[in-house]
Structure formats: C-alpha cells, structure tokens
N, C-alpha and C positions, 0 to 999 in steps of 0.2 A: 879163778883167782890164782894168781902167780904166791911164791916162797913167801914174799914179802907182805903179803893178804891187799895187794893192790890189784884193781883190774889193769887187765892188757891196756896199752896202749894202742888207741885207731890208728888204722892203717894210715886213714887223710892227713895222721900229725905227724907219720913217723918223716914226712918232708922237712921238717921243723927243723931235724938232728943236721949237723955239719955232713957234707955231701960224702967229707974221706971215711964217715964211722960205719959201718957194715949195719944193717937192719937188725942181725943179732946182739951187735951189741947194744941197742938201744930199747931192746925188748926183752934182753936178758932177766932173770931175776936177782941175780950179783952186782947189777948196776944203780950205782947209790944216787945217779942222775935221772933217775922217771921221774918227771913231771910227778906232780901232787894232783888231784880234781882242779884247786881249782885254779892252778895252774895251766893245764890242759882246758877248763873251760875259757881262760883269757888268750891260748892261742888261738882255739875255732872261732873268738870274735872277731882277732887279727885277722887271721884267716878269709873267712866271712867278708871282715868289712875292704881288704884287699882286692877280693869277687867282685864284692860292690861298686867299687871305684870302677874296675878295668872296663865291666859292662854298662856301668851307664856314662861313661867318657865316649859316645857315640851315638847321636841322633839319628845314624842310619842301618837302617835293620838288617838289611845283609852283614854289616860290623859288628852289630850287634849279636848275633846269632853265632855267629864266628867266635867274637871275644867270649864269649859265653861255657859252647863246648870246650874251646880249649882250658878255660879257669874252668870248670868241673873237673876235665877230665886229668891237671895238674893235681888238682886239691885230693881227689878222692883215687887216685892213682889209676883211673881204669880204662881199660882199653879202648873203649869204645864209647860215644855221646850221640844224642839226638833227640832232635826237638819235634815234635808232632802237632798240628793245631788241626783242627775244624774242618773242613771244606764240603759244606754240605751232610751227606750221611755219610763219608767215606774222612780218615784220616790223613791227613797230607805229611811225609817228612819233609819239612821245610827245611831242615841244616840237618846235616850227620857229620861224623868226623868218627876218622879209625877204621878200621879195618870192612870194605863195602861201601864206604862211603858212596863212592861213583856211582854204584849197583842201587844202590836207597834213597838217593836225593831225589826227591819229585817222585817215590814213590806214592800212591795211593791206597791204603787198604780200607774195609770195611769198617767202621765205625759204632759197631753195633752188637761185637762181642771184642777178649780178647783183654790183654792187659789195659792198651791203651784207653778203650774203649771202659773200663770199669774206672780206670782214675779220673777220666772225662765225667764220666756220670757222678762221679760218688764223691771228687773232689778228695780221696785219701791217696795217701801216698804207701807205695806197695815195696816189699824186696818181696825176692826170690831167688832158688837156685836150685839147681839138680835136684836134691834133696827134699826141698819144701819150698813153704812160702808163707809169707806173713797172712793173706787170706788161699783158704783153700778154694780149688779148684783153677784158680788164677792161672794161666800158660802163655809163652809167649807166641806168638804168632808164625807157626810154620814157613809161610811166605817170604817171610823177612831174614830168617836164618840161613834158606833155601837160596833166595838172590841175593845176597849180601856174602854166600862161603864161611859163615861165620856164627858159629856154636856159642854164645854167653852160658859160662857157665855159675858165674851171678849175676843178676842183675838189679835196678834199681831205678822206681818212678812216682815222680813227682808230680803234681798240678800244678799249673802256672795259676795261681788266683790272680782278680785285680780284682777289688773289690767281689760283687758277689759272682762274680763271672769267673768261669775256667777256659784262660784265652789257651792253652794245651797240653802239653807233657811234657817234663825235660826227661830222659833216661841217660840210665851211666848205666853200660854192661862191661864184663870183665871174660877172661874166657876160664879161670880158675872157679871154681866150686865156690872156694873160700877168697876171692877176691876182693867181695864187696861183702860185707855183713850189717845186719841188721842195725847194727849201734852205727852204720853209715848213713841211716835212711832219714834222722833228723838233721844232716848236717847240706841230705840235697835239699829237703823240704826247703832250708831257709836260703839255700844257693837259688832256688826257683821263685821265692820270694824276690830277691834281690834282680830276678831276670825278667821277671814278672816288670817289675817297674821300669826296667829300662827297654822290654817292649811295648809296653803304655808310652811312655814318654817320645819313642821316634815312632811311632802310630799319630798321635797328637801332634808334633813335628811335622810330619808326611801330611795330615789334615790341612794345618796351618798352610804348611807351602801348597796347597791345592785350592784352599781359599785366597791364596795371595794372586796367584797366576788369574783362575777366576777373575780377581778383580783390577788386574792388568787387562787383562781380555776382553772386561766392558770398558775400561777405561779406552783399551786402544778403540774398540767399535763406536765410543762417542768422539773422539777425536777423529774418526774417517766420516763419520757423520759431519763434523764442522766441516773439514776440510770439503764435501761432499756442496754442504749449504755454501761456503765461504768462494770455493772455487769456481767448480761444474755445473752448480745451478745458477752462478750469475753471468758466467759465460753463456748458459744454453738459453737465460732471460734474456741478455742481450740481443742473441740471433734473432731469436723469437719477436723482439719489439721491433728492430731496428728490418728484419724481412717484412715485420707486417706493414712500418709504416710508408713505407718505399712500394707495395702494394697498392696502397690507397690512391699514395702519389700518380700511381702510373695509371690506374685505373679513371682517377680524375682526368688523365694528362698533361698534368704537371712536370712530369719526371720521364728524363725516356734512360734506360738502366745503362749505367757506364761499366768501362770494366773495372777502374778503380772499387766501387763499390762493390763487384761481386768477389772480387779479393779479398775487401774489408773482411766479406763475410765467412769464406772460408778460413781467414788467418782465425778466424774468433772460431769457429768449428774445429780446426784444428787443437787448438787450445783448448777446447774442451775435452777431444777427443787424450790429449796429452795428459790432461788430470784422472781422465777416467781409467786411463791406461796405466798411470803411477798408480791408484790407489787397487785396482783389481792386483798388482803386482805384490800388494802388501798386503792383500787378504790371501793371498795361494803362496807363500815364500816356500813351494814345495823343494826346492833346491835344497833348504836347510837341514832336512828331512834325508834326502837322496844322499848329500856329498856336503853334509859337514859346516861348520862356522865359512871354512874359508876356501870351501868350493863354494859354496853361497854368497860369498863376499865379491869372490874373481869374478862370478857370471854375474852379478847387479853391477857391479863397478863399470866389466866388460861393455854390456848393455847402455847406461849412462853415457859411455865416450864416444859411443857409435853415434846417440842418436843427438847428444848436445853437444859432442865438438870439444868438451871439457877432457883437462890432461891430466888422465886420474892413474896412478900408483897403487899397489898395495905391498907393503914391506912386512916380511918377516922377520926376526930375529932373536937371537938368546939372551940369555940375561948380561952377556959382556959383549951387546951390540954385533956379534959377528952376522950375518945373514944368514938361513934358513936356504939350506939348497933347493928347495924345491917352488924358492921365489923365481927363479928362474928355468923353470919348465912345463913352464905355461898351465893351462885350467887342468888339464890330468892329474901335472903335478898338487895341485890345489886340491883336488878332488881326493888324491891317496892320502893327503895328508892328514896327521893321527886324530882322533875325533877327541872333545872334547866330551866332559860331564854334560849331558843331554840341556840341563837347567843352566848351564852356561854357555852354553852356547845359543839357546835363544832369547838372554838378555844379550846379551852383547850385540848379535845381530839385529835386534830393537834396536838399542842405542846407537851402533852407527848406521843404522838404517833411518835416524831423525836426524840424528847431525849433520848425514850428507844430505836430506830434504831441506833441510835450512839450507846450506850451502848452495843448493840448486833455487832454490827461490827467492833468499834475502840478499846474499852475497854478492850474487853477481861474478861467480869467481872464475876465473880462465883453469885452474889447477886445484886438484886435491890429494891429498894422498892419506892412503889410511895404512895403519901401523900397528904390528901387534911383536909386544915385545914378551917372551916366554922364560918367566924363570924357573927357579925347581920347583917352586912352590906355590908363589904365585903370578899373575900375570897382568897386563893392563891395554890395555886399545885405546888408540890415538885416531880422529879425522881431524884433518886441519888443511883450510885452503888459502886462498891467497888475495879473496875479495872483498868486498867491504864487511868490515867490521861494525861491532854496536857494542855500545857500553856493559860490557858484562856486568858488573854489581848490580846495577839498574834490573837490567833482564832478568837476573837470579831471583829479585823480589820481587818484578809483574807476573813473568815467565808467561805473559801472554804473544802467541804465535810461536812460538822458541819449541813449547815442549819439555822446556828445563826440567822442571817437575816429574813429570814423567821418566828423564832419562835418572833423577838423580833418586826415584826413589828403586829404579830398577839394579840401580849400580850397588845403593842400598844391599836390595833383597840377594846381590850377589854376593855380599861383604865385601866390597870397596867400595871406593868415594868418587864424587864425580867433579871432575877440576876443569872449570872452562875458562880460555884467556881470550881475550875480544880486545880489539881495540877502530875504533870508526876507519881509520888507516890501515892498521894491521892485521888483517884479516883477522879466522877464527881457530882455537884450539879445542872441541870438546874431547877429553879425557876420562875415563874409568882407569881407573889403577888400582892394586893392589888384589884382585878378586883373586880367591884363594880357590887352588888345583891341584893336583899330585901329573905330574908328564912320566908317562912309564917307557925307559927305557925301551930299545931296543933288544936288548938281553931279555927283560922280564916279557915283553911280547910274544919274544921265539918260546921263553921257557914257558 
C-alpha cells in the first residue's frame, strides 16, 4: 500500500497515463490523479474489450495470432509473447513475438512436463519469476531460454479454453524480475479468453472454406461427368453405330467403303479425342500449381490459339488502366509474375476457365481476350470474345449449359459478383470484379 492507503497501480494501466507524464509520476504517492478501484477496474474493461475487437477483426489465423501477441504484449507491457498449442505429445510455438522470435517459431518441445505442459493439463493459469511462483516447483523450460538468447525474468501463462477444451497457451514473459506481477495474471487469463474465441472463430472459418471448396470439387466432378455423357460418349456412340452399321453393309455387299465415309469417321474420332483432351486438361490444371493465376492463364490461352486458330489476348493492368510490363514478355514473364492468395487464384482460374469453354463451344468466336485488372486492394477478371451471343437474363435463370451458377457462386465465395453482358449479336462478357486482395509491393517483398 502506497501513503495514500491505495494499491499501486498495474503496470498494464500505467499505458492509460498521457504518453509526456513519466511512470513516476503516475505511481507517485503525491499524485492526487490515481485512478480509484473502480475506476481502474472500467479501464481493464476498456482495455480488454479494445484486445477484443483487434483480435477477432480477422478470420485468419496467422492475423490472428499476430494481432494477438502484439495486444498482449502493448497491454501488459512485456517483452516478449507466445502462443503454444498441442501437436500430438510434444508443444508447438505456433506465433512468438520479441526477443527469439526467429529462434522459437515452429519450435517443438515435450509436452509432458514443464510450464506449458502443466497449464495444458490443469487448465490454470500460472506467474512466475526468479524468485517464485504462483505453483511451486513450476519452471520454465531450459530449451527455450537456451535457443531463443533470452532469460524471462517474469513470466506469465494462460490457457486458451473454448468451451471445455484447452486449444493452448498464450505466455507474456518480461526480462525484469518485477516485470510482470501476479495482480497481471488475471488480466492475461481474460486476454486469452478473448483469443480463445477468435481462434475458435478462423478455425470454424478455415472449416467452412474447406467444406465450400469440397463442394465446388464435387460440383466441378459432376459437371465433367455431364460434359463426359453430353460430349464424348455421344461422339464415341456415334462411331460406334455408324462403323458398325457400314460393317454389315459391306459384309452383305451392299456397301463397298468410300473415302468420304472413312473421313466422316475420323473427323467424329477426332472430336472425341478433342473433348477428352479438354476435360483431362481440367482435371490436372497442374500449371496453376507450378506458375501462378497467370502463368496458367498464358499456357491455356497459349494452347487454345495453337490448336483452334482463335485470336486470344491476355491483358494485364493497374488500377488506372496503365498495362502490366510483364504483358509483354511472353509466358516467363507470366510465370514470374507475383502470385496471388492461393483461394484466389484458383477461383478465378475456374471462372475464366468456363467462360472461355462457353466461348469455345457456343460462341463460335474468331477472338477472345481475357483481362485482369489489379488494384490496391481489390481486383476483377474479364473473358469476352467476339462471337455470337445469347440472351443473358434468360441464361442467368436456366444457366443450363452456360455454367452461370457455378461461376457466380465462386465469384461469390471470392467476395465479388459476377457481371455477364451477352447479346445474340454482340458477342459475350463474363466478369468477376471486385474480389478483395492486398498486392505487396516491391519494397515490402525485398524488405
């Protein structure tokens, strides 16, 4: 107790104070400005519920993880954070931040003694420091001091609960004795509360989008199946009737084989061989894999001009139309160029991977060109050719043979819309725009 028969004020509040007032004076016992109880307790709600926000403002867990230690490690002033979870019998650092970081991330220890190892089991939350410890014999893990350079001379650990599960540890260590103190340790408990739900939340996220893709995935395998019955098997029925019955004929004597007819029958084996050859192309799209949205794009585009004669483009450019220098240097330049969010890059490749299948089958079109326009934030792709059109509104509500459906819920699942302009004359536009993305500099790549 301080002059004033008040407790000290926590260290996590003394952030509270205007940044010019020096720590003594806001800890002083002469200063007629300490917070009250329960004044001090409506800041750590502030507090608190500030934590709250920053961390679950992101459904993805690497941000998550990130926004996390850095609000710990603001709030409770301490040097160092990190998050530990599960991984079989052994503990994983999944995020650190501070001093070792580099040395600690994707670290692995034993799981089965040790600080972390006791909060995992027992679900309580521990301090410690040089001195002591909230439970005795508690210690921190030699390993981790040893590879990390870096002595905590207090520390602090929390459970992550979700319900009745401990998904793992958040820790705040400090390298001072008195860094971190005990009247800190309920203030990580409900910081790890609050991180607790916003790793529940991009886990269930992460679920979701893995059951979405899933069920794009059967979707695409029943639509290679139509395409399979609708094309390939009535092409290879053809052959099939039309050899056999020209057999019989000859066999009668009816029929002596011309060559027209044995042309007929290759242009139709051909044609099969053509469908069978587009759809294995879109079950291995390993390109997308190798070199990216739009080294994927230049090598099918590529491909398509060679082998149908059609006069196909692909346009890059910025958000104020200027072009993309690496439209012009050919499929290398396409291949280096910056890779996109993994999940956007193979909706997009879907979608104009159906819009130029329509173009190539319904259209009839001499010319296509596909467009991909990049802004800071977000982006959009354009296929649009030059050959017969079809009633768009119409198409949007059968969307039988088109696909629509399919492209427009992927464009969806990307967060943007999907805009198609048809006209029987005017040829076709399908569009996705607005899909939201971050383009990282060329500074932030070097750095």
């Amino acid at each position: 107790m301080n002059q004033c028969g008040r407790p000290p004020l926590p260290r996590w509040l003394m952030r509270s104070s205007p940044p010019h007032e020096p720590r003594s004076e806001v800890t002083s016992s002469m200063d007629n400005h300490i917070p009250l109880p329960d004044t001090l307790q409506r800041r750590t709600i502030l507090a608190l519920n500030d934590l709250g926000q920053a961390v679950t403002a992101s459904l993805r867990l690497d941000e998550v993880f990130a926004r996390a230690l850095n609000e710990v490690m603001t709030l409770l002033e301490s040097d160092g954070a990190a998050i530990l979870m599960p991984e079989g019998d052994r503990l994983h650092f999944v995020a650190v931040s501070g001093p070792g970081a580099a040395q600690l991330r994707g670290l692995r220890i034993p799981g089965h003694s040790g600080l972390g190892s006791y909060v995992m089991r027992t679900g309580e939350a521990v301090w410690l420091n040089d001195r002591g410890s909230s439970v005795p014999g508690i210690t921190v893990n030699p390993q981790t001091e040893k590879l990390g350079g870096f002595h905590a001379g207090s520390l602090l650990a929390a459970p992550l609960n979700h319900g009745s599960r401990t998904l793992g540890v958040l820790m705040a260590a400090h390298r001072d004795v008195d860094g971190l103190l005990a009247d800190d340790l309920p203030v990580l408990a409900a910081a790890a509360n609050w991180v607790s739900i916003a790793i529940s939340n991009a886990k269930l996220h992460e679920q979701a989008q893995e059951a979405r893709e899933q069920r794009a995935l059967l979707e695409e395998r029943n639509r290679l199946a139509r395409e399979l019955h609708d094309a390939v098997t009535q092409s290879l029925y053809s052959i099939s009737t039309l050899a056999g019955a020209w057999r019989r004929q000859i066999d009668a004597g009816h029929l002596q084989p011309q060559k027209e007819q044995i042309a007929e029958l290759g242009e139709l084996a051909q044609q099969a061989l053509r469908e069978v050859r587009l759809l294995i192309y879109e079950l291995r799209p390993t390109e997308l894999e190798e070199e990216g949205l739009v080294g994927a794009l230049f090598r099918r585009l590529e491909t398509v001009e060679q082998r149908t004669g059609i006069h196909i483009r692909l346009l890059i450019s910025d958000d104020a139309g200027q072009p993309h220098p690496v439209a012009s240097e050919g499929r290398q330049g396409m291949v280096d160029f910056y890779r996109l969010p993994t999940p956007v890059e193979h909706g997009l490749y879907r979608i104009a991977q159906e819009a130029l299948n329509n173009a190539l089958k319904h259209s009839h079109a001499t010319a296509v060109t596909v467009s991909i326009l990049l802004g800071r934030s977000t982006l959009s792709l354009e296929v649009k050719d030059n050959g017969r059109g079809f009633d768009a509104p119409q198409a949007q509500q059968t969307t039988v043979g088109f696909g629509l459906s399919s492209m427009n819920e992927r464009a969806e699942n990307l967060g943007g819309r999907l805009v198609v302009l048809s006209s029987p004359e005017g040829g076709t536009c399908v569009r996705v725009e607005g899909v939201p993305y971050r383009f990282v500099d060329a500074e932030e790549m070097i750095g």
